[in-house]
N, C-alpha and C positions, 0 to 999 in steps of 0.2 A: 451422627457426625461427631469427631473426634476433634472438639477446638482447644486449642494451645491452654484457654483455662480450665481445662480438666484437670489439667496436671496438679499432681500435690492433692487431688482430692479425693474421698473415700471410693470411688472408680465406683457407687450401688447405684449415682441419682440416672433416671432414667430422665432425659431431656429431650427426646426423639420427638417428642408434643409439641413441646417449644419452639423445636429448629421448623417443624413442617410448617406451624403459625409466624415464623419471623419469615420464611421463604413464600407463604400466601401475602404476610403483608408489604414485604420488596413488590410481588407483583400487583399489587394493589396501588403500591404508589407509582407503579412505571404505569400502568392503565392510566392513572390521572394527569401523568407529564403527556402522553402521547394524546390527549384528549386534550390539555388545554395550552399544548405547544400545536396544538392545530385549528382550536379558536384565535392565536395570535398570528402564525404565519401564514394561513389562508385564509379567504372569504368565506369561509364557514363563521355562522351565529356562534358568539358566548352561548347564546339563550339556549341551545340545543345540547350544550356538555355541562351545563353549570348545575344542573341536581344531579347528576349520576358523580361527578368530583367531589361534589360538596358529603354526598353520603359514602360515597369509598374515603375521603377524608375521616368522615365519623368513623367510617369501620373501622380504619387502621387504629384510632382515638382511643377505639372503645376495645378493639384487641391486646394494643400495648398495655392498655391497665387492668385487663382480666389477665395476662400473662405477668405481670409483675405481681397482681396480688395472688397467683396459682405460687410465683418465686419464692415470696414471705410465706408463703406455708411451708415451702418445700426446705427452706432453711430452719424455721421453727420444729418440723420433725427433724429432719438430720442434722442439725447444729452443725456447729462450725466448720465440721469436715467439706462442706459443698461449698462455701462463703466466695469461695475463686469462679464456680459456675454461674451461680446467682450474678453475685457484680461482675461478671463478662456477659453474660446475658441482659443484664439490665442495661447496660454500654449501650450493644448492641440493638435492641429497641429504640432507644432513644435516637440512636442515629438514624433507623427506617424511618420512623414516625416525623423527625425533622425536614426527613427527604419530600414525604406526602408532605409537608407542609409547602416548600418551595412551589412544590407542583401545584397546589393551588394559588399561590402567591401568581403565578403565571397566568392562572385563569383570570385573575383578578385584574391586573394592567387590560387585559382584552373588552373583560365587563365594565370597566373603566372609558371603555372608548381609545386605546391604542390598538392599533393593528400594523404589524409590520410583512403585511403579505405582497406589497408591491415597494419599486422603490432598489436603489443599487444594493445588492446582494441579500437580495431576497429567496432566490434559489439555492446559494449557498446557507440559508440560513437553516432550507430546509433539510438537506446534506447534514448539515449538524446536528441535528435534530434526530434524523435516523441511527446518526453515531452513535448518539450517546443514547437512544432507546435501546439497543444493542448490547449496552456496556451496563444496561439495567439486567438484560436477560443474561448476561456473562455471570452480573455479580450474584443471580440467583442459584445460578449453576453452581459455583461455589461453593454457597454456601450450604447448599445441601448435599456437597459430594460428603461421600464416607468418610474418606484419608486426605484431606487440603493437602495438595503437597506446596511447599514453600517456592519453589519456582515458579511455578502458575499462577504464584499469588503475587510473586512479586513483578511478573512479567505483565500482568493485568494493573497492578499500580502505576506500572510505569510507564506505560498507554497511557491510562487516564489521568495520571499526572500532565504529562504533556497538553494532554485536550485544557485540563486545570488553566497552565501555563499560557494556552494560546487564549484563552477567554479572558486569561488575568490583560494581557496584551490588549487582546480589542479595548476592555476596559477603560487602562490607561488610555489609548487612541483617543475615544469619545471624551476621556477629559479636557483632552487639548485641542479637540477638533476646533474649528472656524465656523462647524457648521451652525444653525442655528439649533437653540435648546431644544424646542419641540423633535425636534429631531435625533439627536444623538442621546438624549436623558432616556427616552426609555429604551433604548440600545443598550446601555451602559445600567441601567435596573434589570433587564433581562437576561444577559449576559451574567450580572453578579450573581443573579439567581439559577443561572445553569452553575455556575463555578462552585456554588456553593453543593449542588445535586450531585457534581462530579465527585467534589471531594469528600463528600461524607460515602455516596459509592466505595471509596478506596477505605476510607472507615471502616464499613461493616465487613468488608474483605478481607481486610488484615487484622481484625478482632479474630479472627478462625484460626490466626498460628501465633499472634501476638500474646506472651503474660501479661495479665491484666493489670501492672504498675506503668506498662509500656504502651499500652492503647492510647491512642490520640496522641501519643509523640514520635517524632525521630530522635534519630542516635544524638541529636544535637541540642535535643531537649525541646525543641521547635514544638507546635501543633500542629498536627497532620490533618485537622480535618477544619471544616468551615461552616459554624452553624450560622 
C-alpha cells in the first residue's frame, strides 16, 4: 500500500506487515460492532457476545502495541528517513484501536440492561446498523488497496460524513425531546457512539492520501475525526 506518508521518505521501509495487521485489526473491530450492535437492537443476550468482544477488544490492544513497538524499531534502524511512515502509521492505529473501543462501549449500555430492540424505530435502527457495518468493510478495502486513489476516498468520506451528520441530528433530537429520560438518553449515548465509529472510519481512510501535518484536520483547520 502506497499511503500519502510515504512521500518524502527513503521509498527502502517495507510496511506490507503493518498495513495487513491494521486491515486484520479494522476487521476486528467491525466483528465487535456487528456483535454488540446486536446485543443492543435485538433480543439476543449480552451474555452470549460479551467474551468473544471483550477478547477481540484485547487483540486489537494487544496488536496496536506490538505494531507500534515493531515502528520504534523500525525508525531506530532507518532514522529519520521513515519518521513520516512511522507517525502516519501510528495515526492510523490509534484511530482502529479507538474504533474497537466504541464497539465495546455498545456492548456495554446492553450489559448494562438497555436494549433498544423494540419500540418506534427500532427497524430503522437496524437499517443503520447494516450501513455502517458496510462502511467498516468499505474502509478495509481501502485501505489495503495498492494505489488509494483520492477520488474513492473522498467519495467514501462523503457518504460517511453524511451518515456523521444525520447521527449528529438524531442526537441533537434526543436533546430536546419531551420524551421521557429513560428513553431518549440512551438513544442519544448510542447514537454518539455510532458518530463517533463513523468518524474515525473517515479517519483511517483519509490517513492513506492525507500528509501527515494534515491528518485529523480540514482545509479549515477543524477536526475531522471524533474520539
Amino acid at each position: 500500500m502506497v499511503l500519502a506518508f510515504f512521500k518524502g521518505g527513503s521509498g527502502d521501509g517495507d510496511f506490507d506487515h503493518i498495513v495487513s495487521k491494521s486491515v486484520g485489526m479494522l476487521n476486528d473491530a467491525r466483528h465487535s460492532f456487528d456483535l454488540a450492535t446486536m446485543a443492543l437492537l435485538t433480543d439476543a443476550s449480552p451474555d452470549t457476545v460479551a467474551q468473544d468482544i471483550y477478547e477481540t477488544d484485547q487483540r486489537i490492544n494487544l496488536t496496536e502495541q506490538e505494531l507500534r513497538s515493531e515502528l520504534v524499531v523500525h525508525i531506530t534502524v532507518q532514522g529519520t528517513t521513515e519518521i513520516g511512515s512511522v507517525l502516519g502509521f501510528t495515526l492510523l492505529l490509534k484511530k482502529i484501536e479507538r474504533i474497537g473501543d466504541q464497539a465495546k462501549n455498545i456492548l456495554e449500555l446492553a450489559v448494562n440492561g438497555v436494549s433498544l430492540a423494540d419500540g418506534p424505530g427500532a427497524e430503522g435502527r437496524l437499517a443503520e446498523r447494516q450501513v455502517l457495518s458496510t462502511l467498516f468493510a468499505e474502509a478495509a478495502e481501502l485501505l489495503g488497496a495498492s494505489d488509494p486513489d483520492t477520488a474513492t476516498i473522498d467519495d467514501y468520506a462523503g457518504r460517511v460524513n453524511a451518515v456523521v451528520d444525520d447521527y449528529q441530528a438524531k442526537i441533537d433530537g434526543f436533546m430536546t425531546s419531551d420524551e421521557p429520560g429513560r428513553e431518549v438518553v440512551p438513544l442519544a449515548i448510542y447514537y454518539r457512539f455510532l458518530r463517533r465509529i463513523a468518524a474515525n472510519l473517515v479517519g483511517v481512510v483519509r490517513t492513506s492520501v492525507e500528509p501527515v501535518p494534515h491528518i485529523d484536520y480540514l482545509e479549515d483547520g477543524t477536526v475531522d475525526t471524533d474520539d
